[in-house]
N, C-alpha and C positions, 0 to 999 in steps of 0.2 A: 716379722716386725715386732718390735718391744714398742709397748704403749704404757707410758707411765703418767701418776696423775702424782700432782703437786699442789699444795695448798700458795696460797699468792708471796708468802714469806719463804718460800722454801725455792732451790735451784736444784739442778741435776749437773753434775758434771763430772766430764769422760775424760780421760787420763790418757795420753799421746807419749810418743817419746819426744814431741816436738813441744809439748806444756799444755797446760790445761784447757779444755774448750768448757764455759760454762754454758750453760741455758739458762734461763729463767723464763718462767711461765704468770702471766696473770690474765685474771678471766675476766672481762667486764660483756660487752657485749659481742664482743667479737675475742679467738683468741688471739693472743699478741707474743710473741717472742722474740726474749731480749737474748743476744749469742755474743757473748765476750771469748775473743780466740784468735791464735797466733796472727797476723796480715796474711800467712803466703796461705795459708786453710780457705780453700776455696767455697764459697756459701751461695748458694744457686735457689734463686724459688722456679721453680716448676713453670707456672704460667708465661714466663717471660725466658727458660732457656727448657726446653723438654731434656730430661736425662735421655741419652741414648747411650749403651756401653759400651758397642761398636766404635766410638769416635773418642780422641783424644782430649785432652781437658784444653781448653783456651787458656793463653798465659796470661797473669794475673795483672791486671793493673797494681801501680803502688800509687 
């Protein structure tokens, strides 16, 4: 796992052959992530779908 730290003006972002995904990170009292990225990039939290590798991705709403 890469753990990167970012000051509140600053973003991270990863290069696709499908365009850009940004992140953006700001710290107040909890962390907060802002994710600008294609519609069909599928963005999952954890507590509400568990990653399992075994299974196939759900199709995507638009």
């Amino acid at each position: 796992m890469l753990v990167l730290s970012r000051k509140k003006t600053e973003a991270i972002t990863l290069y696709t052959s499908d365009g850009p995904i940004t992140v953006r990170v700001v710290r107040g009292e909890q962390v907060r992530l802002g994710i600008e990225a294609p519609r069909h990039i599928r963005i999952c939290r954890e507590e509400i779908e568990p990653h399992n590798e075994n299974t196939e991705p759900a199709p995507i709403a638009a």
